[in-house]
C-alpha positions in Angstrom: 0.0 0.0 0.0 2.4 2.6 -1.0 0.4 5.1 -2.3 -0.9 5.6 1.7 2.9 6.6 3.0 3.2 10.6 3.9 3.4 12.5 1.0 5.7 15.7 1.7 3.8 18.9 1.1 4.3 20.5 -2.0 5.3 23.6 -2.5 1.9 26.4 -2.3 1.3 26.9 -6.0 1.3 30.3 -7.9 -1.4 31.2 -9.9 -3.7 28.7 -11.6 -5.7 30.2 -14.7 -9.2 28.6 -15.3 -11.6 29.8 -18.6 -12.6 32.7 -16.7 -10.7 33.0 -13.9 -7.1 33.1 -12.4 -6.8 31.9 -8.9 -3.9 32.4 -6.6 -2.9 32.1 -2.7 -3.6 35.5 -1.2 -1.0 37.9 -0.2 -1.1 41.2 1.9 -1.1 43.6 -1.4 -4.5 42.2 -1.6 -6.0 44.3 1.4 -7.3 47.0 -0.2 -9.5 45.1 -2.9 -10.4 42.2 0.0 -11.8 44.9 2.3 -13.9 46.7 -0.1 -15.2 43.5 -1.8 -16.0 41.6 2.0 -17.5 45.4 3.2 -20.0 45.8 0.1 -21.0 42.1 0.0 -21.3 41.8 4.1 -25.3 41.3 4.1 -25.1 38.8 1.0 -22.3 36.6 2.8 -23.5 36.9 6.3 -26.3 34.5 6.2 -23.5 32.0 5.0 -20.6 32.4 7.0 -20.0 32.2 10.6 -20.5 35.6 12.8 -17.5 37.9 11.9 -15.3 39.2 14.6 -15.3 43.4 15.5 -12.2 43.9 13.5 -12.7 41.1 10.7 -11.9 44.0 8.0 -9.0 45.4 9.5 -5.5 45.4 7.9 -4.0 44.0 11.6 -6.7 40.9 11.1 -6.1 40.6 7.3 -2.4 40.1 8.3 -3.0 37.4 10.7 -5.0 35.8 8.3 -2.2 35.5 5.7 0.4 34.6 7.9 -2.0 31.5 8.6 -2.8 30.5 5.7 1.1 30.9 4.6 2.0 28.3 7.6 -1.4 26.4 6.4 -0.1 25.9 3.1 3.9 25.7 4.5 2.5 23.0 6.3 0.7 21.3 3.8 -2.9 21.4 5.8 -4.7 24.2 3.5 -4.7 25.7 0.8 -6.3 29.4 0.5 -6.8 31.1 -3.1 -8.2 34.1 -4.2 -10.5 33.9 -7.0 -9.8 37.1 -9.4 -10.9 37.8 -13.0 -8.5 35.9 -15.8 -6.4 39.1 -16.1 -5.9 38.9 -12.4 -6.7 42.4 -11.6 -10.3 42.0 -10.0 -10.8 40.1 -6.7 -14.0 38.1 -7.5 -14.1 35.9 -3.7 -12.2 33.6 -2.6 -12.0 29.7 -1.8 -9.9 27.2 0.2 -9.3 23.3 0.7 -8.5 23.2 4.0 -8.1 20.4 6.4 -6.1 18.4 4.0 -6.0 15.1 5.5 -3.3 12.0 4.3 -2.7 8.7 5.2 -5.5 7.0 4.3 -8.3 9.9 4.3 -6.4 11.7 1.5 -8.8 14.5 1.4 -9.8 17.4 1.8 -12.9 20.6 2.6 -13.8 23.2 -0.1 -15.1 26.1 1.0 -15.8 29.3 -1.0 -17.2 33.1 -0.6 -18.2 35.3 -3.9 -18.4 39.3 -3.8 -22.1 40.2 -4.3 -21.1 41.7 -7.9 -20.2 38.9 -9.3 -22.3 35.8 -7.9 -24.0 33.8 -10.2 -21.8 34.9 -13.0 -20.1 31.4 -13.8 -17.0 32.6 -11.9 -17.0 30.0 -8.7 -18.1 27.5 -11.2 -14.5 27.6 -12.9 -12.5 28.6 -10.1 -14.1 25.1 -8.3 -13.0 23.5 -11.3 -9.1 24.8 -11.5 -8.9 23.7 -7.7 -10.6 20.3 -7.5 -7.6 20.2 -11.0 -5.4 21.2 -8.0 -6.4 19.0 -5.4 -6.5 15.7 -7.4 -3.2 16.2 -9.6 -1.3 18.3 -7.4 -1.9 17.4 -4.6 -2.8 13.9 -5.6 -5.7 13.9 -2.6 -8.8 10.9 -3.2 -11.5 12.7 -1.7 -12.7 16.6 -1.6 -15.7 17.1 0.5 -17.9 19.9 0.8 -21.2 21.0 3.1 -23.7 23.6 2.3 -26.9 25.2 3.9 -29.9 23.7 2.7 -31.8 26.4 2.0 -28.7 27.8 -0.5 -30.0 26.6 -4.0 -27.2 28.1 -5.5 -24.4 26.4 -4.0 -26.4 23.5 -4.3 -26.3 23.6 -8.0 -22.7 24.6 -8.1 -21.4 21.6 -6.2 -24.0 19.1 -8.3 -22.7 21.3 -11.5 -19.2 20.4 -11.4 -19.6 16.5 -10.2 -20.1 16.4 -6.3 -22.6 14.1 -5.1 -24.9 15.0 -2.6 -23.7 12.0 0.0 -25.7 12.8 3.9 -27.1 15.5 6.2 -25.6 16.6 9.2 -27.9 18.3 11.8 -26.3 21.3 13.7 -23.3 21.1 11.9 -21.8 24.5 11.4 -22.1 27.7 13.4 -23.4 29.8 10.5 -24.9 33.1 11.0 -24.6 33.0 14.7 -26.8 29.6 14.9 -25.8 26.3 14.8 -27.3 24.8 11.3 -28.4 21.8 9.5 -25.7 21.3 6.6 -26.1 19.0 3.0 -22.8 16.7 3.0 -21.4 16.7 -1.0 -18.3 15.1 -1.8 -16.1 14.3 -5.2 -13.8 11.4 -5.6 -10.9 11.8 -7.7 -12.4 9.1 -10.5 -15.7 10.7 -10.3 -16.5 12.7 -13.6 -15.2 15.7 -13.5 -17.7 18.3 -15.2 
């Protein structure tokens, strides 16, 4: 059973370039664009994401945040991208496979946001594709799992879209919103059809 031993991390990638996307790990020169985009879209994403802290768009927080997801991917446990348009000059959202599990998991959790502006545009669509592309042949993981609300249609479609299979339910799974919620449980094998 070779293919179980430890894999060494490899290195975090630079930029991966989908149809209409470009995706890359996020660095501190992206404050500016990240604040403005997470300020205007705040009611859109807040039913979806976990309550934000006081100083969640602060430049002090947004530095923490990179240097954790620098040791994340340093360490080989995550791996954060920015999603930006295919030029790479507009910050679209953002997604991560985190929890990167080896041995004999090999897996993995997507998670993503979009900016208001540009949601149900096509744009998560690709940039899901370019990182499950990531996660299978880079990182040579088996599994990427996902969970969504049950009551968010378009995420729903998204996962189903690109080849995830809707697998369970998991009651209170997620503090979401300031209320632990009821999650769907989706999940993409690396030989499953990729769409």
């Amino acid at each position: 059973m070779a293919f179980l031993r430890s894999v060494p991390p490899p290195s975090p990638p630079g930029a991966l370039r989908g149809q209409a996307v470009l995706i890359r790990p996020p660095s501190v020169n992206d404050f500016p664009q990240w604040a403005l985009l997470r300020s205007e879209s705040r009611r859109f994403l807040a039913p979806w994401e976990p309550v934000w802290p006081a100083d969640e768009l602060s430049r002090l927080a947004f530095r923490r945040r990179i240097r954790r997801y620098q040791r994340e991917a340093r360490e080989g446990s995550g791996y954060p991208f920015f999603v930006f348009s295919v030029d790479g000059s507009l910050l679209l959202g953002g997604l991560t496979l985190s929890h990167v599990q080896r041995g004999v998991t090999q897996s993995c959790s997507l998670g993503y946001w979009m900016g208001e502006r540009y949601a149900g545009k096509g744009y998560m669509t690709d940039a899901v594709r370019v990182a499950l592309s990531f996660a299978f042949d880079a990182l040579r993981l088996h599994r990427v799992e996902a969970a969504c609300l049950p009551h968010n249609a378009a995420s729903i479609r998204l996962l189903e879209k690109v080849g995830f299979s809707r697998e369970g339910y998991a009651r209170r799974y997620l503090c979401i919103d300031g209320r632990w919620q009821d999650h769907l449980l989706f999940a993409i094998v690396s030989d499953d059809p990729r769409r």
